[in-house]
BALUM-541328 format. One record per residue: x, y negated, z negated of N, C-alpha, C, O in turn. Coordinates in steps of 0.05 Angstrom, whole numbers, plus 5000, padded with zeros to 4 digits. Layout:
BEGIN
XYZXYZXYZXYZ ...
! end
This chain:
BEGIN
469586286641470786026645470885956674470885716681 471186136691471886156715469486026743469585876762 467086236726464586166729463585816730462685696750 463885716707463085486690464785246707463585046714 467685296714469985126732467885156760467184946772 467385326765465585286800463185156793462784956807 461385206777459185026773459384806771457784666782 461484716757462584386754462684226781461384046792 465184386789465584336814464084316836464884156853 461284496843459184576851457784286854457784116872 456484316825455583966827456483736830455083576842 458983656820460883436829460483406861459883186873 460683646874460483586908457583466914457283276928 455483606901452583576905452983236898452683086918 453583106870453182896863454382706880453282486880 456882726899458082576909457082536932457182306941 455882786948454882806970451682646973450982546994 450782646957448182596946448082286947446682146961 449682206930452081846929451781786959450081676973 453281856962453981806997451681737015451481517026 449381977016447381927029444681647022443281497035 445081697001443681356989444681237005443881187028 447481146990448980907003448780827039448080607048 449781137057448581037078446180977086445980787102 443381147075440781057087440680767078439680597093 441780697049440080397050441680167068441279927065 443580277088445580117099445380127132446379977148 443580347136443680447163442480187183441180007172 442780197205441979927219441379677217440479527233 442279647187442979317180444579257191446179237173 445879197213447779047222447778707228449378587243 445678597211445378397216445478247186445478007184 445478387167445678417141448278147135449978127152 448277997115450277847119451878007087450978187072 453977897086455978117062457078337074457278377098 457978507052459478617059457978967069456379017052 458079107083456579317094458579537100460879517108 456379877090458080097095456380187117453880147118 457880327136457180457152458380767159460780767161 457180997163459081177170458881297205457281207221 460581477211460481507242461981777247462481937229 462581797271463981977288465082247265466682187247 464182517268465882717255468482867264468883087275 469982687257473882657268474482737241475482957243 474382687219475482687188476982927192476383097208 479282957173480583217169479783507160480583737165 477683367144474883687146472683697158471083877151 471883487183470383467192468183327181465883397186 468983067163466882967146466582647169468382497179 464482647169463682277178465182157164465282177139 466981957182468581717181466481477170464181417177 468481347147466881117140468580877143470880857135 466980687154468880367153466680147136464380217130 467579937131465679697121466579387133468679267137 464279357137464179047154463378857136461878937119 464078557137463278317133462678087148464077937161 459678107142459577947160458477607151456877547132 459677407169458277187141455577007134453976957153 455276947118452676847114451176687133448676687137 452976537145451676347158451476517201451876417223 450976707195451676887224448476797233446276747222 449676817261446776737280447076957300449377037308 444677077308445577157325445876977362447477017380 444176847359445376667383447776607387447776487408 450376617376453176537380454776767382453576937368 456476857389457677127388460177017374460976787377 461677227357463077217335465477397343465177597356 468277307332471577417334471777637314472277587291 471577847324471678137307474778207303476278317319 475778107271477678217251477978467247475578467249 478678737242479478957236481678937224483678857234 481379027196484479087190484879407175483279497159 487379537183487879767176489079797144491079647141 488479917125490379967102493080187112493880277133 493680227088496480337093495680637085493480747082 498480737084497681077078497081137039497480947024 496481297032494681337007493781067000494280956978 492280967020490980777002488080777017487080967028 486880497015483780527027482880167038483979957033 480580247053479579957064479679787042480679567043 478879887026477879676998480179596990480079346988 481979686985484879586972485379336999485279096991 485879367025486879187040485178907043486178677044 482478987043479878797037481178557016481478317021 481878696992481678606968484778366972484878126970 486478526976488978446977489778186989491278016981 487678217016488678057042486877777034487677547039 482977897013482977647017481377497040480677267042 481077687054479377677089476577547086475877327092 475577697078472577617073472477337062470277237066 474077197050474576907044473176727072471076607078 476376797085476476687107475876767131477076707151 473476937131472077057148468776887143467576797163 467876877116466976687107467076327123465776167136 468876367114470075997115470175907142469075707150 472276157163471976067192469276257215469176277240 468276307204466376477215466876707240466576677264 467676887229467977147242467577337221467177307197 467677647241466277867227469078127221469978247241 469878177197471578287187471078567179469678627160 472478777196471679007190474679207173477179197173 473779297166475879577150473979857147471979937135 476379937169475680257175477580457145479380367131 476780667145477480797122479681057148478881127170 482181137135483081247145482381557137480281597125 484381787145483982137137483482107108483681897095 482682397099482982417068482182587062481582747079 481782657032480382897022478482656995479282586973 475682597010474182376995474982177001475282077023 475582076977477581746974480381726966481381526956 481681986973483682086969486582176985486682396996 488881986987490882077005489781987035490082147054 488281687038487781647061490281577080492381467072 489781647100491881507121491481557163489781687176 493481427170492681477195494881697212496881807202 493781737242494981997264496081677271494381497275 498481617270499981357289502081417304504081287306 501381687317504481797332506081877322506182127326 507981797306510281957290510481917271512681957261 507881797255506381757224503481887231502581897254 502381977211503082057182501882347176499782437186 503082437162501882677143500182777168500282707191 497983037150495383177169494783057192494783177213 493982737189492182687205494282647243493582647266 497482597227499382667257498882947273498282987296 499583187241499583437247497083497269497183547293 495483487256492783597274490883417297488783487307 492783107300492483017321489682857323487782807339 490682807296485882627299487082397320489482357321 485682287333485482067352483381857340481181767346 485181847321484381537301484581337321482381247319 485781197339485680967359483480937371482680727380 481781217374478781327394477181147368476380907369 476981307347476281317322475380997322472980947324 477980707319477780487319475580367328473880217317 475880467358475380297392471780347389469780237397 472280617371469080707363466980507343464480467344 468280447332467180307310466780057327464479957327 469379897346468279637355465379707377463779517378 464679907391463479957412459879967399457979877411 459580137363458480077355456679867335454279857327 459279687332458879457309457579197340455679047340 459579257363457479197383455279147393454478927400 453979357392451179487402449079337379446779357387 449379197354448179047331448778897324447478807305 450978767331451978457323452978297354453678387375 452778027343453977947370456377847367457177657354 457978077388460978067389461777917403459977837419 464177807406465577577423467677847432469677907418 466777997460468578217469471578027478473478177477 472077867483474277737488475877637460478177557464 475377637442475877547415475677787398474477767377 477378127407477478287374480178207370481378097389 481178237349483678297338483678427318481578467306 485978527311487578777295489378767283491278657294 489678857255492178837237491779047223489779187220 494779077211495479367196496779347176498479167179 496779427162500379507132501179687133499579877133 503879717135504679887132504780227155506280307173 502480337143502380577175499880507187499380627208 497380247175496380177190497579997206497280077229 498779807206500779687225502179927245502379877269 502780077239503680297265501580427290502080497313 499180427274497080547284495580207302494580197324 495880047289495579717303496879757334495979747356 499979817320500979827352500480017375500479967399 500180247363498280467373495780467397495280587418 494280267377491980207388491979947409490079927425 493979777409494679567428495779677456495079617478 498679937444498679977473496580147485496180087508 495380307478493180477488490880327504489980407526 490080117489486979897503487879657497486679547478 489579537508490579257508488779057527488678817527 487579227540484278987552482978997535481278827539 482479137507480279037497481478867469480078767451 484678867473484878767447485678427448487178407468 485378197436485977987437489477867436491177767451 489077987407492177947399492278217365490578327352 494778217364494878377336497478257317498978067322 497478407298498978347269500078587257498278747251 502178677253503078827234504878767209506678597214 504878867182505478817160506779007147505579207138 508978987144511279177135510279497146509279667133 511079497179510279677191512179707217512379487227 513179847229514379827257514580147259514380317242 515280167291514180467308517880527321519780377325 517380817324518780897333521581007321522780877304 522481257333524781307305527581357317527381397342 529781357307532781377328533881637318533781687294 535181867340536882027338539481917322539981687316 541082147316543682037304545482017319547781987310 544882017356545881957374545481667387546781557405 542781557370542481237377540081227394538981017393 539081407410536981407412534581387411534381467388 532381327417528781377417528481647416529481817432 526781687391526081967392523681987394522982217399 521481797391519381727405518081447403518581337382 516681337418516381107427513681037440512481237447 512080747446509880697455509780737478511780697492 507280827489507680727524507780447537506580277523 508480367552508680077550505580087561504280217577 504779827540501579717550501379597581503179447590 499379657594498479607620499679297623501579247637 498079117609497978837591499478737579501178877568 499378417574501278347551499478327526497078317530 499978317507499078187471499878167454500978327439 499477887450500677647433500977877410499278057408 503777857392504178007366505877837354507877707361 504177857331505477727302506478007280504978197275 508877987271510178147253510777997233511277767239 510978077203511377987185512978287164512178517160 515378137153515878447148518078307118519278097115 517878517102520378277083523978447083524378687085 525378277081528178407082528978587066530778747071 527778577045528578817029527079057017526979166995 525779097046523779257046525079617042526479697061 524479797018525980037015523880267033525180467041 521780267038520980457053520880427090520580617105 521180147097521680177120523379957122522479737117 525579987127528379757123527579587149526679637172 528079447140528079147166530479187184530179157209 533179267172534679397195534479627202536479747209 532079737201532080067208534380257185535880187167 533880537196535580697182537380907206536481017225 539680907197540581037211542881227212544481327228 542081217174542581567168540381777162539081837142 540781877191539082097185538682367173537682567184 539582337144538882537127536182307108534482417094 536282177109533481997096531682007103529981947086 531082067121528282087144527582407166527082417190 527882587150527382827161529482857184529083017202 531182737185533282797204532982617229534382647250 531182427226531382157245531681907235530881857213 532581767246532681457239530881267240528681367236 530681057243528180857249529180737253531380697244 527180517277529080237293528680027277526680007262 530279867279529979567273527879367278527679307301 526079237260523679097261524478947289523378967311 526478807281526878677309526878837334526378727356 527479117331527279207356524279277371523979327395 522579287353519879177351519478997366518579027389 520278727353518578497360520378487395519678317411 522178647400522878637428521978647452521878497471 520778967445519479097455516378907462515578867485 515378827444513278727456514378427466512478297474 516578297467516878107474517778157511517477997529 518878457510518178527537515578587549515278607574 513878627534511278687543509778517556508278557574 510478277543509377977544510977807566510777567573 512778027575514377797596515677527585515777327599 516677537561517377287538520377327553521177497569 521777087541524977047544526977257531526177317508 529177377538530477517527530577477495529777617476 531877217497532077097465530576867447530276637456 529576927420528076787409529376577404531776557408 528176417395528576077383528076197357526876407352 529275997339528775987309527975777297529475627286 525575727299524675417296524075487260524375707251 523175247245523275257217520375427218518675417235 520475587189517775767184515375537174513175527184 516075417160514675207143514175307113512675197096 516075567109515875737082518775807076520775907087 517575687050522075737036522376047032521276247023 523975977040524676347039524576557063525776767062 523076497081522176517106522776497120523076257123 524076677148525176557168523476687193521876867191 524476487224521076497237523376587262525276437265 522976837279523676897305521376887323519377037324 522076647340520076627360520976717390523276747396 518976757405519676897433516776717440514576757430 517476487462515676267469516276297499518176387512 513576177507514276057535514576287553516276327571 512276467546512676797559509876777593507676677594 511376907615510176817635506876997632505577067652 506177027609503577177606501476947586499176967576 503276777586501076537562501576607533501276467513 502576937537502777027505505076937477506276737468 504877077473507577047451508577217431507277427427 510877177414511777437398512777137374514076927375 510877337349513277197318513877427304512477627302 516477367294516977597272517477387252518877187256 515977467222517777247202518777477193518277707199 520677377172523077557164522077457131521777207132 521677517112520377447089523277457072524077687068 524277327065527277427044526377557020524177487012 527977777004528177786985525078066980525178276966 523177966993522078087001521378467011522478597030 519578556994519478896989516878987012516078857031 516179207003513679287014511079276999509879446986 510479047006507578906996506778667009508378527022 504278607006502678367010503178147012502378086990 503877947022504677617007502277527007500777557027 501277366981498977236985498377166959499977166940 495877086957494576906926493777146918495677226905 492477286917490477476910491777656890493777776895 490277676863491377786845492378116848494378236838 490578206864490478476879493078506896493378726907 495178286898497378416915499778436897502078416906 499178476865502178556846504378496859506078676863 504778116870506978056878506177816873504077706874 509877716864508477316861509777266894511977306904 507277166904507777056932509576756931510876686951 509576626912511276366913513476436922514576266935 515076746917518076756925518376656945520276506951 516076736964516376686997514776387002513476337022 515076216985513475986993510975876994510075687007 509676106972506976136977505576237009503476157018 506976377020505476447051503676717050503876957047 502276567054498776667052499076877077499776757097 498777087080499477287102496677327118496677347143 494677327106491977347120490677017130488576997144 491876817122492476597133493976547160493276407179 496376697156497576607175497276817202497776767226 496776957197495477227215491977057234491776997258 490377017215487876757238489376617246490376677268 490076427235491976167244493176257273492876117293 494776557270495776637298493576627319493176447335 491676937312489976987328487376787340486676827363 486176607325484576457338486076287361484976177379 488476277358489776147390489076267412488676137432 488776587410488876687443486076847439484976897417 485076937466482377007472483677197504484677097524 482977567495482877677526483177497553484577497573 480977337542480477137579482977007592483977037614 483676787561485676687572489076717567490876557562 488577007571491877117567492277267600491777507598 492777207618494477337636494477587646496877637647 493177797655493578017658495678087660496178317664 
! end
């Protein structure tokens, strides 16, 4: 029986591996390919397997015009394809013409993906992959075959891709435009009140949009700060988030609260920052850890929140600012 369990298993690897290699040869140096496209790269993976991400790119792509490169991160056990699906991107990647990528995080296959985001998550923290390298890799190559608008990437995350978002902003904030995080925030508190670890502050300022809902049970909107919940640390407050980069940005101590334009919704703004940039946090009421949006794929009725389309309002942000004209 013992025998018969390894042969199984034996070929299952062969058949998967086998899968794999199709898929990339018939995909390899299409980068001009319009739809949706796999590509694999760099051997970082947690067993040393080639990293895979997928791009969309849209029909009507020229290459004479250079195009605003989208990335967005999924969350932990999940995958590109789930956030793809969720967000809805390729819609409006489609519609306003830019090129939308989703990188695939650690795993074992398609399994228990996630990201190294500093003081998230699992293996890929432990053993220190430099998933941010990993990112910056994929834009350097989607590069080299499409025409990128290097002043125009931006970045969004859920959850621990949102941590790994911020990650990647303070690390190369010249190459990044603006970013987005989604029921995600960094950094964790002693039971003395403390930072127990934290970003470096970016060289740069960049524009950040947060979106997070209030009654969120895996990462509380007021942080936690009993630390028997969290391995014996706490976690800061979203808002203490959207602070932080509102210092980054050289923004005003205190936000304005102008109306969201979404019931249920409330909008912290940090305007009028001596870098051109800016800081939103919406505060989603009522609101858990998931998606807001149309898409049947986000097992939430988004009307609670007003119907606010999250991958809507995330472009809507980012096509405002461009590297060039943000301020060093």
């Amino acid at each position: 029986m013992r025998l018969i369990l390894t042969l199984v298993f034996i070929a299952t690897l062969v058949l998967v591996f086998t899968t794999d290699a199709v898929v990339e040869q018939g995909h390899a140096g299409e980068f001009t390919k319009s739809g949706l496209n796999k590509r694999k790269t760099e051997l970082t993976g947690l067993l040393g397997q080639r990293r895979v991400y997928r791009y969309y790119v849209p029909t009507r792509y020229d290459s004479e015009r250079s195009y605003p490169l989208v990335i967005a991160l999924h969350g932990i056990n999940s995958r590109g394809r789930n956030i793809r699906l969720r967000s809805g991107l390729d819609d409006v990647a489609e519609r306003d013409g830019f090129i939308a990528v989703y990188p695939e995080g650690n795993g074992i296959g398609a399994l228990f993906k996630h990201w190294n985001a500093g003081a998230c998550c699992a293996k890929a923290m432990k053993k220190g992959i430099d998933d941010a390298g990993f990112v910056m890799r994929i834009v350097d190559e989607l590069s080299t075959g499409l025409s990128i608008d290097a002043s125009r990437i931006y970045l969004f995350g859920f959850s621990n891709g949102a941590m790994l978002t911020y990650q990647i902003a303070a690390k190369y904030p010249e190459r990044i435009a603006a970013i987005a995080a989604v029921s995600g925030t960094f950094g964790r508190v002693t039971a003395s009140g403390e930072l127990d670890w934290y970003l470096p502050r970016p060289a740069m300022s960049v524009p950040t949009l947060i979106v997070h809902g209030s009654d969120d049970p895996r990462l509380p909107f007021n942080g936690v700060l009993d630390t028997e919940k969290r391995d014996g640390l706490g976690m800061i407050p979203v808002k203490q988030s959207a602070n932080f980069w509102a210092r980054v940005n050289d923004c005003p101590t205190q936000p304005t609260t102008p109306s969201s334009g979404y019931e249920n919704v409330d909008l912290m703004l940090w305007s009028k920052c001596e870098s051109t940039s800016e800081v939103r946090l919406y505060r989603l009421s009522g609101w858990e850890h998931s998606w807001a949006g149309a898409s049947s794929k986000t097992r939430s009725d988004y009307n609670k929140v007003g119907g606010f389309e999250t991958a809507e309002v995330i472009w809507e942000f980012f096509q405002r600012f461009s590297r060039s004209k943000i301020f060093q």
